[in-house]
N, C-alpha and C positions, 0 to 999 in steps of 0.2 A: 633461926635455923635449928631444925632436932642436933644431938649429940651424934649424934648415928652419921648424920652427913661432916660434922667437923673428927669426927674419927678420921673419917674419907677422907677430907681433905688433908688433915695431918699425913696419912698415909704416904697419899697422892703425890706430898712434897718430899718427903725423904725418896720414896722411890724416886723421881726424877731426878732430885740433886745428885744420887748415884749415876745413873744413867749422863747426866750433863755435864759429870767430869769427864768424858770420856767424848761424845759423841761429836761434838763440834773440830774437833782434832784428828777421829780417826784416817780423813782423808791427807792431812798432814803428815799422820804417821805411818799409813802404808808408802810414801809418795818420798816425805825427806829422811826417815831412817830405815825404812824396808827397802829402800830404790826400784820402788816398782813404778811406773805411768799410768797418767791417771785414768787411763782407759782402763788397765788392771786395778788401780784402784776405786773406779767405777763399778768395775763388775766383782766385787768382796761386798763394796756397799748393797750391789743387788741383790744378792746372795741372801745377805745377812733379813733385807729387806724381806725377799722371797719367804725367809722363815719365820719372820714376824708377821706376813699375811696368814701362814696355814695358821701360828699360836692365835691370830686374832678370828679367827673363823671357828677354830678348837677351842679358844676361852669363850668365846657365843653361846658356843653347845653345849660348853661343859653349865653353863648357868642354869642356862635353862632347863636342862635334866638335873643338876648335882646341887646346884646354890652358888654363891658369888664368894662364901668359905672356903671351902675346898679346892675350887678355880685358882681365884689368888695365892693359896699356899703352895699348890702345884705349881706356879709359873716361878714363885720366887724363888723354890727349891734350884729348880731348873735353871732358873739364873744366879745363884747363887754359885752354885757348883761349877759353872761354864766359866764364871769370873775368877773363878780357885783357881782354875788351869790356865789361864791368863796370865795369872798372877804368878803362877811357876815356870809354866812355857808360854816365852813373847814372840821367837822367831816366825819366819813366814809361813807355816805350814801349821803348825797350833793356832797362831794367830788366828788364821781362817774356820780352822775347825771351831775353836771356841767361842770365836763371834758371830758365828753364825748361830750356832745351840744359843748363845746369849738375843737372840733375835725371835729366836723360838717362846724361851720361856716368859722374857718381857712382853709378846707378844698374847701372851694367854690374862694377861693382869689385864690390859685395859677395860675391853669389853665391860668386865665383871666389875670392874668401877663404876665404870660410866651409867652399865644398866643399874648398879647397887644406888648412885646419885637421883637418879632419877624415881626412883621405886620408894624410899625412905621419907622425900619429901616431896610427895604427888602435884599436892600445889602450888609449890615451889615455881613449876614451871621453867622458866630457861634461867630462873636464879640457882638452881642444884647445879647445873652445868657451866653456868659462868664462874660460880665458886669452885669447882673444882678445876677448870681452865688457869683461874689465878696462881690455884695451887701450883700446878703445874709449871705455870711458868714463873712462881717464885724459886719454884727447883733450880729452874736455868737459869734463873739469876743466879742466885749461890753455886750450884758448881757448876757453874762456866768460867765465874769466876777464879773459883781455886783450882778450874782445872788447867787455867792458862799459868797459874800459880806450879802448882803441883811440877805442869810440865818444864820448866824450865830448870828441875832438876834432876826427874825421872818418868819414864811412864809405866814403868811398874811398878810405882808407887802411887799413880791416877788409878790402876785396875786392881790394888791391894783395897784401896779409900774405896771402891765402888764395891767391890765386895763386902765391906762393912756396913757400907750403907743397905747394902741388902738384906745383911742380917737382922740390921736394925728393923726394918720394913717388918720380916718376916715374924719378930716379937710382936712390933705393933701388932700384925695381921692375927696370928697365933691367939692372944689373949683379948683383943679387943675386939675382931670383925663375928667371933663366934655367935654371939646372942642378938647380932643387927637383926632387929626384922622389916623384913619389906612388907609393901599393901598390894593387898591386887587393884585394877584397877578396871572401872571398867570405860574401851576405849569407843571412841565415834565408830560403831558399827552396828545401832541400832536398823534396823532390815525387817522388810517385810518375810520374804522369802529366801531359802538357801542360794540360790541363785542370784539373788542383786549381793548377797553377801559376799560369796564368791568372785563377782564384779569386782566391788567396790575392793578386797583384798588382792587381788592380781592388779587394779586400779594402784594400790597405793606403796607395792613390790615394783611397777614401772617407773613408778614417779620417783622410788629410792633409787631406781639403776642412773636415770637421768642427772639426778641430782650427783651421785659418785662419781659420773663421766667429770663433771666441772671442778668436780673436788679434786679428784685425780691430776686433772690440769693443773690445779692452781699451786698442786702437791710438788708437781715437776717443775715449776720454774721458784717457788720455795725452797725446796729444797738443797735449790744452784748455790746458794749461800755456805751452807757445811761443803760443798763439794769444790766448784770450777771457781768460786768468787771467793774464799778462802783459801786456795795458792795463787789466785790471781792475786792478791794482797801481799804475799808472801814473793811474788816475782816483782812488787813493785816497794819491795822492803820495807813492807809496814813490820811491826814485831810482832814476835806472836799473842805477846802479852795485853799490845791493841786490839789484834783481833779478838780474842777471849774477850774483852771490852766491850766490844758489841751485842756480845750475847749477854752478858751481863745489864747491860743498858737497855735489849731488849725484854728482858726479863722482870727488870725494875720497873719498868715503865709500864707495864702491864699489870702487875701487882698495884702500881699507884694508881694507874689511869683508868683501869677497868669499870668499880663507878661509876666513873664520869662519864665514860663509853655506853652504861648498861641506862643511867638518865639517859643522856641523851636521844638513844636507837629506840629506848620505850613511849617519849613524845612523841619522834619524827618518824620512825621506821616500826610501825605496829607490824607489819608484814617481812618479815624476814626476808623474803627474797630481793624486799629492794636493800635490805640493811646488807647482803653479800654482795649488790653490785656494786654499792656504794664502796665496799671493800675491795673487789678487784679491780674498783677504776685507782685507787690510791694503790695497791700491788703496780700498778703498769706505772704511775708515777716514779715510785722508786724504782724502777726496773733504769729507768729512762737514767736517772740521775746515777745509778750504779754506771750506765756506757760512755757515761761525760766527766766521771773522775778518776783520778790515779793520786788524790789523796787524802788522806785519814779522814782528816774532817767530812768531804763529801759521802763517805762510806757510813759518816755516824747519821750525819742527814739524810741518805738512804735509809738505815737501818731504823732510823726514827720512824721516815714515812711508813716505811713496810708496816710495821709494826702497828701505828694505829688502824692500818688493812687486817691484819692479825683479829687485831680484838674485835671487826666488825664479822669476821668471816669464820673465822676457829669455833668460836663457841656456838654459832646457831647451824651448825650441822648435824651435830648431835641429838639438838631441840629438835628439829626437826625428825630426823629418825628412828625417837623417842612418838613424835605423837601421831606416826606414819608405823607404825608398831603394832601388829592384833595382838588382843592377848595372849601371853605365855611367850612371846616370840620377842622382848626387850633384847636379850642379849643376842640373840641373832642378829637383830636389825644394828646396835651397836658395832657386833663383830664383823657385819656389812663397811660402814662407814669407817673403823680404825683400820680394816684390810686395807680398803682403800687408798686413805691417807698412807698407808704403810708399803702399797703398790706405789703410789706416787715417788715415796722415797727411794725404792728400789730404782724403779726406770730413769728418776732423774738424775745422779750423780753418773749411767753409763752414758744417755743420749750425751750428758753436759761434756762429759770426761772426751767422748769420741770427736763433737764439735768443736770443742775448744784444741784437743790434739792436733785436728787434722785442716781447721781452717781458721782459729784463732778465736779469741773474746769477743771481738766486733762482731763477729756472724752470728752468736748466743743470743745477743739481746736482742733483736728483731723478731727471730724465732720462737723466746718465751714472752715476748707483748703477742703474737700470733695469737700463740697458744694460752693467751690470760684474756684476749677478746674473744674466745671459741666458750671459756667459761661464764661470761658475762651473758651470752643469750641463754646455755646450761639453766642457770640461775633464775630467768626471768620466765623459762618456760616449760621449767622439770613439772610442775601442777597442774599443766593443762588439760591432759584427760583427767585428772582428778575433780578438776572444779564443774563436767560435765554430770560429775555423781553425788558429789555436797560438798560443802562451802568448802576452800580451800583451806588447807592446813596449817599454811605457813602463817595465817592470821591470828597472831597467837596473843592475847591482852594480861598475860600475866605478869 
């Protein structure tokens, strides 16, 4: 791998480990020390969500006019200064304000990642993005870890640590990301005429909406985990120090197993969209085992299975919307896919919050298997006017 992408990924991991002190708890912490419901504390997560969709739409744009420079030091700024005020004022009414701005500027960073992994090492292929996926979720291992650490003494001492780590970020970013240079590239849209080009571009803008709808789903019943299935643990007195456990377990085990993940899906699954079904048939799996237990152990055996669905499904959506990309439009099409993931978040901790308020846990899990079988056809048939114009996309042999 160039130097350029292990900058990225260095990045990539402190920024999350800040972010993953915090994020696995929030709904914890509007819910057992704010005393709000998690219907309220639902709709802060939307909120917060909501503003991480415009940052991730606005880091898109800012790429692709400005550079992937610039982008990430604006976001970090912006997150940086919202966690100050965190960090000073935690009651209910800052709290909101600054986690939401903290939604904003995080949300301006990804995109510019994600397009800068892919741009740096062209050939790379879905290896730029699965390495930074690792990263990513080596983040959540380490602070998820110390953030279930952290909090059993303070959580203003979780959003003091998370503003360090930002700062930290924003050096790496400051002195390192300046002289990255990206390649142009040139992508499948050789064309006779301006008109089959146009085609085949509005061709391959449908196939990105299709493929979001799935993602979107798969976003909302993921999601349930930071939200409805993380007091559900805490109603059934697991500690919190277990649950922070989980995400740490999930975190490690991706970092380890990824590899193994990325041999395997390159033998058997050359086409990406079977390699996402195959992920959301194991998401409905854990779903299943999450509605049959009420103890720790079953929750780590869920969180296991999820997890190997994680590693088949997380990182080939990006690839995908990476090689579904006309030129000059990488960070758009990125800032498409993280909005989304980032919609996902938002809508699912209110649906989860209202469900579980008003007709219990049992009703949840039928509901997100629904909505995790509506993503498995998503998946199988987001290319289909695409493969009417040239060969499908998802057939990726890198």
């Amino acid at each position: 791998m160039p130097r350029a992408l292990w900058l990225l990924i260095i990045g990539m991991a402190v920024n999350v480990t800040g972010s993953s002190l915090l994020w696995p708890l929030n709904t914890i912490y509007i819910h057992d020390h704010l005393g709000k419901t998690l219907t309220i504390a639902g709709f802060i997560l939307m909120l917060n969500s909501a503003a991480s969709v415009a940052g991730n739409l606005v880091g898109g744009i800012l790429y692709d006019k400005i550079g992937g420079y610039f982008s990430i030091l604006t976001g970090i700024i912006i997150t940086a200064l919202s966690l100050l005020g965190l960090t000073i004022w935690s009651n209910w009414l800052p709290y909101c304000l600054f986690f939401i701005i903290s939604g904003f500027g995080s949300g301006i960073i990804y995109p510019s990642m994600y397009a800068m992994a892919g741009n740096v090492w062209p050939e790379g292929g879905r290896k730029s993005f699965n390495s930074i996926y690792v990263a990513q979720n080596a983040g959540v291992a380490i602070g998820s870890a110390i953030g279930g650490i952290l909090a059993s003494f303070s959580f203003q001492l979780i959003f003091a640590v998370n503003m360090f780590m930002y700062v930290l970020f924003f050096f790496i970013a400051f002195f390192m990301y300046k002289n990255i240079q990206v390649h142009t590239r040139n992508k499948q849209t050789s064309v006779l005429n301006e008109n089959e080009a146009l085609a085949k571009k509005n061709t391959k803008l449908a196939a990105l909406i299709v493929l979001c709808f799935g993602y979107f789903l798969c976003w909302i019943c993921y999601v349930q985990w930071q939200a409805t299935i993380s007091t559900h643990t805490q109603e059934l007195n697991i500690p919190l120090s277990k649950y922070s456990l989980l995400w740490a377990v999930n975190g490690g085990l991706i970092v380890f197993g990824q590899p193994l993940i990325t041999f395997f899906t390159k033998r058997f699954f050359p086409e990406l969209k079977h390699q996402m079904v195959i992920g959301v048939i194991i998401f409905i799996i854990s779903f299943i085992f999450v509605g049959q237990t009420t103890a720790f152990a079953g929750f780590l055996t869920a969180m296991i299975i999820l997890t190997i669905g994680e590693m088949l499904v997380w990182p080939a959506v990006p690839t995908l919307a990476d090689q579904l990309a006309t030129k000059g439009k990488e960070g758009f099409y990125q800032g498409v896919i993280n909005s989304t993931a980032t919609a996902g978040r938002m809508v699912g901790p209110l649906l989860g919050g209202f469900i579980v308020d008003h007709f219990g846990m049992a009703s949840l899990i039928p509901i997100l298997l629904f909505l995790l079988t509506l993503s498995i056809f998503t998946s199988l048939f987001f290319d289909y006017q695409l493969k009417q114009v040239q060969k499908p996309i998802s057939n990726i042999n890198n």
